[in-house]
N, C-alpha and C positions, 0 to 999 in steps of 0.2 A: 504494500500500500504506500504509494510515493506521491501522496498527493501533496499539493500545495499545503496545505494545513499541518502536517508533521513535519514539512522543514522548518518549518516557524521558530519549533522548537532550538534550534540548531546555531538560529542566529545568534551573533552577538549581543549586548545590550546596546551599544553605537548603531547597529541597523536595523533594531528593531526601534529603535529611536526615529532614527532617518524614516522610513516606512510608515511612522505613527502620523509623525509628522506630514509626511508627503499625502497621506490619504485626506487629510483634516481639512476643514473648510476655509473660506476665508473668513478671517475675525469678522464679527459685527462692527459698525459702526454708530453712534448716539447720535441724537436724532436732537437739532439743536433749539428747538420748543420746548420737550416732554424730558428729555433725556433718557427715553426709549431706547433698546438696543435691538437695529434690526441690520440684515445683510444689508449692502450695497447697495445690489441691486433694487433693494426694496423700501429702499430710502424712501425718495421721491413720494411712490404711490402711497407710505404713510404719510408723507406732510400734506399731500393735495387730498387724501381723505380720512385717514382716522387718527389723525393725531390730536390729541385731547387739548392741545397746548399745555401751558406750564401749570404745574402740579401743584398743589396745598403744599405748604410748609409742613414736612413732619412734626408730630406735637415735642419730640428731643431735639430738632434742628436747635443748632446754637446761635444766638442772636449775640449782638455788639454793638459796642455805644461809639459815637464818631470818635472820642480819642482812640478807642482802640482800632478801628478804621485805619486811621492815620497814622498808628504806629504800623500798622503792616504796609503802607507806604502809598495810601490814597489820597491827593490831596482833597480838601473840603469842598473846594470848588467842584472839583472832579466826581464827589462821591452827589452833591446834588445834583450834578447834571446827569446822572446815570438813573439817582433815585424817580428826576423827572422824566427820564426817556423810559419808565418801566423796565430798566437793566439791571436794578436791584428792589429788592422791596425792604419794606421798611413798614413800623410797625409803632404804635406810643404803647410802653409799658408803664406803671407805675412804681414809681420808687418807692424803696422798699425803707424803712426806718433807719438801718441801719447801714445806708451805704456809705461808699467813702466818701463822696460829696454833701455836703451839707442842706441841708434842706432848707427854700427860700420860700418864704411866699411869696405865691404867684406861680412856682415853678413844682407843680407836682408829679408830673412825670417827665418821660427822660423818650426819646426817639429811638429805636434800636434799628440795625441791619443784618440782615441773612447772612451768617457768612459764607453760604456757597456762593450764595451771586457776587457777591464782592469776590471771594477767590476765583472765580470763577472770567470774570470780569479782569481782572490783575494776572492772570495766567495768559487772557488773549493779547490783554497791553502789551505782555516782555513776550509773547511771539512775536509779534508784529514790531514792535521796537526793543530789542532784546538789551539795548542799551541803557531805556528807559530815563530818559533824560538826559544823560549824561554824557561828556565829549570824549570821544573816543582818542584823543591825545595828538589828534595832524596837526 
């Protein structure tokens, strides 16, 4: 019995690697509405028909206040224009008694932001300008 199926056994672990590999599909690709993962090919015909657009915030997604924004390297001007092009969402929480900031009146809650959209947002800026700001030394 010399079928295909008991040489299998025979290979190396490198070509039965190589073979694993070779047989496998192509990766999916995320679908840049929903962040759906679908082939290639099948891009397209989700955004023109069943893509839900963007998704509720998981109730764990972790949210951040514009200083912390700003320390991971958004400028403020930057993070409003993004919050008003719908690029990030953004949310008023209420401050809670004991934060570090003090509490004024008049100022009872605090603005927060998603941080995938900001990462997410910050990830496309340094593809696109990988320099991001900065002169590159000519």
């Amino acid at each position: 019995m010399s079928s295909r199926r008991s040489q299998y056994r025979y290979l190396t672990a490198a070509a039965k690697q190589a073979r694993q590999i070779a047989s496998m599909r192509e990766p999916g690709v995320a679908c840049p509405h929903c962040d759906a993962t679908t082939s290639p090919s099948d891009l397209l015909r989700h955004v023109e028909g069943s893509c839900p657009g963007a998704r509720e915030p998981h109730q764990l997604s972790r949210w951040i206040s514009r200083g912390e924004a700003i320390e991971l390297g958004v400028p403020w001007e930057t993070l409003r224009r993004w919050v008003g092009q719908g690029k990030v969402r953004s949310r008023i929480r209420v401050r809670q008694a004991g934060e570090q900031e003090q509490r004024r009146p008049g100022r009872p809650s605090l603005r927060v932001y998603l941080v995938r959209d900001v990462a997410k947002m910050l990830a496309l800026r340094h593809r696109i300008m990988p320099t991001s700001g900065r002169n590159r030394g000519r």
